[in-house]
LUMDRENBA-154259 format. One record per residue (C-alpha): x, y, z. Coordinates in nm, 4 decimals. Example, Ala and Ser with C-alpha at 12.3 -4.5 7.8 and 13.67 -1.06 7.14 Angstrom:
          u          v          w
     1.2300    -0.4500     0.7800
     1.3670    -0.1060     0.7140
This chain:
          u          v          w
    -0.6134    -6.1268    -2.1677
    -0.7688    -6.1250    -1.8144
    -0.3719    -6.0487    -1.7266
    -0.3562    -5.7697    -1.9916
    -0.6825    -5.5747    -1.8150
    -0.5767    -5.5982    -1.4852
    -0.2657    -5.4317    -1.5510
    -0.4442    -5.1779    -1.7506
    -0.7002    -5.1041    -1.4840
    -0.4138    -5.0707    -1.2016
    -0.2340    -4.8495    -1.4101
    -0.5196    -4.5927    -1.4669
    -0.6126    -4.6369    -1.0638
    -0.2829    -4.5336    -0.9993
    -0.2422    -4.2551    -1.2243
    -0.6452    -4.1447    -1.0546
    -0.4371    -4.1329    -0.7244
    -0.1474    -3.9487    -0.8554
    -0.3907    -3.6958    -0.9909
    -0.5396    -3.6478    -0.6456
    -0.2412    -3.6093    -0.4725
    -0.1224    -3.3798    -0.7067
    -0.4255    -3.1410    -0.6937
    -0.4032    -3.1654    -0.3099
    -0.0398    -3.0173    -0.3014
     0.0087    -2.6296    -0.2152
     0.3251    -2.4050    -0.0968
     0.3434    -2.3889     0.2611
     0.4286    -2.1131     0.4808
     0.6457    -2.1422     0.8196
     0.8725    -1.9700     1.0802
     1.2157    -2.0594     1.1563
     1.3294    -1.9169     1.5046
     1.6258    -1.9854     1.7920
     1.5336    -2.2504     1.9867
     1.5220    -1.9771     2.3065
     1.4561    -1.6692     2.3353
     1.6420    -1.4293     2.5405
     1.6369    -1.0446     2.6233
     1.9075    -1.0210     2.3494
     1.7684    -1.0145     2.0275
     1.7164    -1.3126     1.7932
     1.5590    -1.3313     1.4163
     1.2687    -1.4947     1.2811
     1.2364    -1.5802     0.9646
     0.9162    -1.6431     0.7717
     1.0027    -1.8829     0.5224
     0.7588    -2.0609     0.2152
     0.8462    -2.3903     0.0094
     0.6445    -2.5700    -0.2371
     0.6029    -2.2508    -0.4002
     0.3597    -2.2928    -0.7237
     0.4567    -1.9050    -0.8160
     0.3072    -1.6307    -0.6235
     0.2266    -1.2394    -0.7947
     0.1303    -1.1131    -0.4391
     0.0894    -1.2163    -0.1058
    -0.0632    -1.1162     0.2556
     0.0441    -1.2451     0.5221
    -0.0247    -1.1216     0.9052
     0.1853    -1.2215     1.2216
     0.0389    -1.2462     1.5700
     0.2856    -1.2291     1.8732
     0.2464    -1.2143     2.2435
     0.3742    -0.8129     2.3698
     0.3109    -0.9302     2.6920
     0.6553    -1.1361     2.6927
     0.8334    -1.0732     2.3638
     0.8723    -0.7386     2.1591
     0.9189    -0.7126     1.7563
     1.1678    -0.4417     1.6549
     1.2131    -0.4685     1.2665
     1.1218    -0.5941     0.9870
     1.2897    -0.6864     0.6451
     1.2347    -0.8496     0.3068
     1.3957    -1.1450     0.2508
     1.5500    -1.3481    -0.1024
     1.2487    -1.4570    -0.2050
     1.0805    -1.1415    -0.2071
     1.3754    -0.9320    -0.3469
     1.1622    -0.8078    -0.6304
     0.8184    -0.5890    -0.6368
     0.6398    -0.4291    -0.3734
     0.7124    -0.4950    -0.0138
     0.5098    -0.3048     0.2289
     0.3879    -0.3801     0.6171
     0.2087    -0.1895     0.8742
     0.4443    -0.2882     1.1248
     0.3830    -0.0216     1.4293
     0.0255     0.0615     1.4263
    -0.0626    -0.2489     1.6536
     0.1143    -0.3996     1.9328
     0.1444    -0.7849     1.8989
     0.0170    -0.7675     1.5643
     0.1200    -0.6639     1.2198
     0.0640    -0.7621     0.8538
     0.2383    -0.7807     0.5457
     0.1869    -0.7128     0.2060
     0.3875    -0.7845    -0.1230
     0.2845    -0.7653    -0.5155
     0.5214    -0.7824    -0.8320
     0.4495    -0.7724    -1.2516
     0.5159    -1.0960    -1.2783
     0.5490    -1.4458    -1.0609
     0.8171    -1.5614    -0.8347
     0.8522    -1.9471    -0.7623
     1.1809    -1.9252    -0.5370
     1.1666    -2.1128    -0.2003
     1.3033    -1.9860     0.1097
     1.2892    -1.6156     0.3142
     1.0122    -1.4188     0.2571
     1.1091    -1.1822     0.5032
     1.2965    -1.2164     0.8712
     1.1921    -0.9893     1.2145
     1.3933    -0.9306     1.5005
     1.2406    -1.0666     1.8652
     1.3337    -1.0255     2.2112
     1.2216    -1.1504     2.5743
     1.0399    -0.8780     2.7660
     0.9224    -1.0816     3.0462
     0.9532    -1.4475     3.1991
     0.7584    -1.7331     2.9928
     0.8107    -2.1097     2.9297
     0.6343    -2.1694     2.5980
     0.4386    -1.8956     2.3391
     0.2546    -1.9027     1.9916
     0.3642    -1.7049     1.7138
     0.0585    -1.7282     1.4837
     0.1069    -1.6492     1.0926
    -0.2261    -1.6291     0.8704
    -0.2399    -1.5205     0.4884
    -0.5507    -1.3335     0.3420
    -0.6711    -1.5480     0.0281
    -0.8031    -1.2573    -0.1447
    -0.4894    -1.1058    -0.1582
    -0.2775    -1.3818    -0.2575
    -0.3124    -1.4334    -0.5766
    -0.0622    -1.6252    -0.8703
    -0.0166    -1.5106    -1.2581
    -0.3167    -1.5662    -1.3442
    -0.4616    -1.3469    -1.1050
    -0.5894    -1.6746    -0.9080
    -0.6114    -1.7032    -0.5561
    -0.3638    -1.9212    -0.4118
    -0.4180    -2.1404    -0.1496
    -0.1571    -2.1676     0.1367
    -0.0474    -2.3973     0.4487
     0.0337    -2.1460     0.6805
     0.2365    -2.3495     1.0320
     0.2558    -2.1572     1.3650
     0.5290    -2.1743     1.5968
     0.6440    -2.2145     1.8985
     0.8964    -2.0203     2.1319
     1.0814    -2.1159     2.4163
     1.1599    -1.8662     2.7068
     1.4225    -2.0817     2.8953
     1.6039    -2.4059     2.8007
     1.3458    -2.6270     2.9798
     1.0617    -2.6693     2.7664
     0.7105    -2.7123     2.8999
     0.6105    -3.1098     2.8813
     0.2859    -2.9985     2.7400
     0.3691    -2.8130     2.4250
     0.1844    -2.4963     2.3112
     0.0951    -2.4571     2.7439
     0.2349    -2.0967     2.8841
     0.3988    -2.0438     3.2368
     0.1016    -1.9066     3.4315
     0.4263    -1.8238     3.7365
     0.3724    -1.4551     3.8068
     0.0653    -1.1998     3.7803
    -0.0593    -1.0388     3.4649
    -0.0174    -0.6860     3.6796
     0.3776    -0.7911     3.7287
     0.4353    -0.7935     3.3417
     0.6589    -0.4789     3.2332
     0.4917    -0.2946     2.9778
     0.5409    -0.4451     2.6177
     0.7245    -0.1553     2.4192
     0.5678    -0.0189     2.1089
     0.6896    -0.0652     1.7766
     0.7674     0.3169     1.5967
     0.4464     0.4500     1.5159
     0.4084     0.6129     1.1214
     0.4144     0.9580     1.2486
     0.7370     0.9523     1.4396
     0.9145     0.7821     1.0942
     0.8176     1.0294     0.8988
     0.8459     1.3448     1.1511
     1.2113     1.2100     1.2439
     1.2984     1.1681     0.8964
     1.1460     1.5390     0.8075
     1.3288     1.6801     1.1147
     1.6908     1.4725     0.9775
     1.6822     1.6345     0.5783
     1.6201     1.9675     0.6775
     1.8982     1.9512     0.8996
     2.1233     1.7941     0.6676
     2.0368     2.0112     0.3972
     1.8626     1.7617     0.1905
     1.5319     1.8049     0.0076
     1.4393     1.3574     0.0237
     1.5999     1.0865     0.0896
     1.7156     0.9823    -0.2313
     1.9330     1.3280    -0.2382
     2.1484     1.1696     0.1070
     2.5441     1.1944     0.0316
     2.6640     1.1061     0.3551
     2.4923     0.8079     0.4977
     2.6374     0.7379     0.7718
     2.5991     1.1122     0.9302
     2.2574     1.0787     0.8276
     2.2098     0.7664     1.0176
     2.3649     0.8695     1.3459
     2.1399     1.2339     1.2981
     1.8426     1.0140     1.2864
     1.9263     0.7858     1.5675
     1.9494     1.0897     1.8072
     1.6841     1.2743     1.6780
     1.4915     0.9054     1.6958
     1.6012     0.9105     2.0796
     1.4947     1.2436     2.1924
     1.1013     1.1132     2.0623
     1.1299     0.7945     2.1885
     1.2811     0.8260     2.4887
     1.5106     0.5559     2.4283
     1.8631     0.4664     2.2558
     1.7114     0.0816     2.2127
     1.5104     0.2106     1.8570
     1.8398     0.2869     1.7095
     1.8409     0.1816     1.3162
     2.1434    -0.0397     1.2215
     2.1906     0.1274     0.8588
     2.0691     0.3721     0.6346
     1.8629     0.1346     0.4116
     1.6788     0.0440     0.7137
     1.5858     0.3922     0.7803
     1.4619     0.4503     0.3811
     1.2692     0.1238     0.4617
     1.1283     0.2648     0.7774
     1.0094     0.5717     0.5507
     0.8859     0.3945     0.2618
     0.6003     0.1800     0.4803
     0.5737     0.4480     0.7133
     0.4697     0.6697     0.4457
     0.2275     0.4593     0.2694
     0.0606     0.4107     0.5776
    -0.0309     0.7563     0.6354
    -0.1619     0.8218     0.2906
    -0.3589     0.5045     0.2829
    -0.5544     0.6853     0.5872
    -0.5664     1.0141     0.4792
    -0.7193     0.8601     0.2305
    -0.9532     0.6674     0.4513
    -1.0177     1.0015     0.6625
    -1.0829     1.2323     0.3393
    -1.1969     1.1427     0.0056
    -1.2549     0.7716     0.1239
    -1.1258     0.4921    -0.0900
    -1.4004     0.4426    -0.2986
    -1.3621     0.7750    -0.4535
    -0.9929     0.6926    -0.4569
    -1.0803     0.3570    -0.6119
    -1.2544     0.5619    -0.9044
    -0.9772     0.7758    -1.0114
    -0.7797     0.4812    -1.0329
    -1.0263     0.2814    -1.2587
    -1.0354     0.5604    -1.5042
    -0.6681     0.5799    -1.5004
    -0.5965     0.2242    -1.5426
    -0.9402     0.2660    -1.8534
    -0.6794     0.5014    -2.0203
    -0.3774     0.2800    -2.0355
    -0.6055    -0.0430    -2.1110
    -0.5028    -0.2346    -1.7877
    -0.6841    -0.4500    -1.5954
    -0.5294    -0.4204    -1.2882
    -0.2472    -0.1331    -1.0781
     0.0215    -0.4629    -1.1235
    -0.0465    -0.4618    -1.5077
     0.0785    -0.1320    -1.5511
     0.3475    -0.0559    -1.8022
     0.4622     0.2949    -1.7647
     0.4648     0.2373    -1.3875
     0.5803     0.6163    -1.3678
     0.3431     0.7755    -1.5790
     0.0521     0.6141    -1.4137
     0.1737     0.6912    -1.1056
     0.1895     1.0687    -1.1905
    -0.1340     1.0969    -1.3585
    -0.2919     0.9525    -1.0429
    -0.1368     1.1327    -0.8164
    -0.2144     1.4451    -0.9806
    -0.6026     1.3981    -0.9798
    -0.5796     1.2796    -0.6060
    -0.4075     1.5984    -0.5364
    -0.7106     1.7565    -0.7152
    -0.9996     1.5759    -0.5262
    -0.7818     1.6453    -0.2067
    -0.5583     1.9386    -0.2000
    -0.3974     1.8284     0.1703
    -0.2362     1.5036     0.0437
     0.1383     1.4984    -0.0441
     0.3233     1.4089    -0.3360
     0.3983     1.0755    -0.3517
     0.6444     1.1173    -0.6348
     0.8406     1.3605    -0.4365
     0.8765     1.1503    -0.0843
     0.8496     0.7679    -0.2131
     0.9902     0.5236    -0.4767
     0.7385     0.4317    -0.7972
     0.7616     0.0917    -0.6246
     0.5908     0.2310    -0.3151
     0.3504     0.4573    -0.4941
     0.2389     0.1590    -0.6657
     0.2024    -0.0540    -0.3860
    -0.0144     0.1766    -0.2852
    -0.2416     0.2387    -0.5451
    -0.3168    -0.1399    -0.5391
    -0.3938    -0.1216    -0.1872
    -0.6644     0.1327    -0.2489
    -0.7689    -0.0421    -0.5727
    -0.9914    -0.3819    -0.5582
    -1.1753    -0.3922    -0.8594
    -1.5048    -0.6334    -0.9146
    -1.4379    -0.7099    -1.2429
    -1.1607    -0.8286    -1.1368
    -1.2801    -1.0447    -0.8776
    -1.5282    -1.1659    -1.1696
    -1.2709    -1.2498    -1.3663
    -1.0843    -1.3833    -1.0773
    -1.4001    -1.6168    -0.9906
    -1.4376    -1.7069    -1.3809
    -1.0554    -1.8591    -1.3768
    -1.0985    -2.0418    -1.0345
    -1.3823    -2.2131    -1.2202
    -1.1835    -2.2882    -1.5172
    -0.8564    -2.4107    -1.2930
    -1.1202    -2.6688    -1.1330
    -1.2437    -2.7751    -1.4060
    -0.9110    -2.8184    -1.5732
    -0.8538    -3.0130    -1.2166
    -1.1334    -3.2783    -1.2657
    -1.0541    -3.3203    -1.6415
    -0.8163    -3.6159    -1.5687
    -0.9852    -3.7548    -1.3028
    -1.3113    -3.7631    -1.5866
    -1.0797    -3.9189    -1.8355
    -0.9891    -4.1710    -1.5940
    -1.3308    -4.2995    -1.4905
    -1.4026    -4.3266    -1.8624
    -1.1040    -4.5386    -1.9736
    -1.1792    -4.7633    -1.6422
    -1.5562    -4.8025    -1.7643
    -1.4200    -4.8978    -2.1209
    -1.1595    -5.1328    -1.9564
    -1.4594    -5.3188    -1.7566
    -1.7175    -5.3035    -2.0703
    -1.4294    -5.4769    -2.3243
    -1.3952    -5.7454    -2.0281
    -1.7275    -5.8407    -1.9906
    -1.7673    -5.8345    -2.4013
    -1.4837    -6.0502    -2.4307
    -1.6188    -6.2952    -2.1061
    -1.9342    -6.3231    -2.2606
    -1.7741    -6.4025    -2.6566
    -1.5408    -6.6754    -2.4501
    -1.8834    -6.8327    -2.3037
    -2.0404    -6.8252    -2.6398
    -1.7828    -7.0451    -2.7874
    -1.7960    -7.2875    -2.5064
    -2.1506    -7.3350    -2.5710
């Protein structure tokens, strides 16, 4: 019998430490990159496994623009659904990503890659990845938890012998002067300039691609100054436009009405369609007309989304400028719930254990009695 309990107590032990183990797991975050990095340029990927299912995610990179420059960004397989945005261009050595769909995606892999190059002698830098909590979120409208791993670059094939140190050989005053990533305005004014001279009212309307493309690139030149900004295809350049454009109209926003006026007109919108949230949405079109029609009305100078972006885009950034509370209350309500549900089996465990021990000493004690 003594047998029998021992087992049964070492079982339920084990399964406590299972439980923990289980609860402690989360998706994880990384960069993949060339083991150097040269003046020609090389991809990064940002990459995620474990995933538990993600709705939407944030995620901002840090670089050094002293020695290497970003050029592009892209959406990878794992993201090849919803809404992909990014500020990329506003800030030099930093930019952040944002990404949102109707429902949750669980695939592993490339979340989206970037392009790199050397700019100036180094032997070891950081690339630093961080994800905003508040804005990752699962089906449930959770917040999800992530492991988010820097990493490090090599600028030569000797690498330091202290890891994460950076060549100090030169002065900060001989560093060329990081180059800028393609500011909003210059997207959007370059891809104005290109339809009216191709005849085209958007982007959408583009039957020749490729003349398109090479129009751009040279009217892309002549404002930058340099042939090196040169888009590689035509989907890169209605990528360019998409992000460039909900940039802008996030801070017009900002600089007119203010978002909390913005946030408003949303609420009642989303009040008339009975969602709780800009993902919810069913008629994704609809709403996205309706609100853009009372925006237009509270703020005569702002465009028409409809007419220059995708609904995807529009809707991306609708939920940018929308962050309910009762959401976050209900948000709050479910994290309590989840953590509960969390320390249900550990609770179950402790009790079977204490039953375990109690029949043992009953049965030690009956066992004594009869010897007597």
């Amino acid at each position: 019998m003594k047998k029998i309990i021992a087992v049964i107590i070492a079982g339920l032990i084990m399964l406590q430490a299972g439980t923990v183990a289980y609860a402690r797991s989360q998706p994880t975050v990384y960069l993949h990159a060339p083991s150097v990095i040269t003046s020609e340029l090389s991809e990064v990927s940002v990459r995620i496994k474990d995933n538990s299912g993600l709705m939407g995610i944030k995620l901002s990179v840090e670089y050094p623009a002293a020695q290497v420059d970003v050029r592009s960004i892209a959406k990878g397989e794992a993201l090849n659904v919803g809404d992909f945005a990014t500020d990329f261009g506003e800030q030099i050595g930093h930019f952040q990503v944002l990404w949102h769909h109707t429902k949750a995606v669980k695939t592993n892999g490339v979340l989206f890659t970037f392009q790199i190059q050397k700019i100036a002698d180094f032997n070891c830098a950081k690339i630093k990845i961080a994800y905003s909590r508040e804005d990752t979120f699962n089906e449930k409208y959770q917040n999800v938890s992530l492991q988010c791993n820097d990493i490090e670059l090599y600028g030569t094939e000797q690498k330091s012998e202290q890891s994460g140190s950076v060549s100090e050989a030169g002065a900060e005053t001989t560093l060329p002067n990081p180059k800028k990533g393609i500011a909003n305005e210059v997207i959007l004014k370059t891809v104005e300039q290109t339809l009216k001279q191709q005849h085209y009212a958007s982007l959408a309307d583009v039957k020749q691609k490729k003349a398109f493309l090479e129009a751009f690139n040279a009217n892309l030149e002549k404002r930058m100054g340099d042939s090196s900004y040169a888009m590689t295809s035509f989907e890169n350049v209605q990528s360019a436009y998409q992000s460039a454009f909900q940039g802008e109209y996030i801070r017009k926003i900002e600089n007119g009405m203010g978002t909390a006026a913005a946030q408003a007109i949303i609420s009642a919108e989303l009040k008339k369609v009975q969602a709780s949230s800009v993902q919810s949405v069913r008629d994704r079109t609809a709403f996205a007309v309706a609100v853009q029609q009372r925006l237009i009305s509270a703020d005569a100078s702002l465009p028409k989304m409809t007419q220059n972006v995708n609904t995807d885009t529009v809707m991306a950034i609708l939920a940018a400028l929308y962050t309910p509370q009762d959401e976050v209350a209900v948000d709050q309500s479910n994290r309590q719930k989840a953590n509960a549900r969390s320390k249900a089996p550990l609770v179950v465990v402790l009790l079977l254990s204490g039953v375990a021990i109690a029949f043992l000493a009953a049965w030690q004690a009956k066992k004594r009695k009869k010897q007597r």
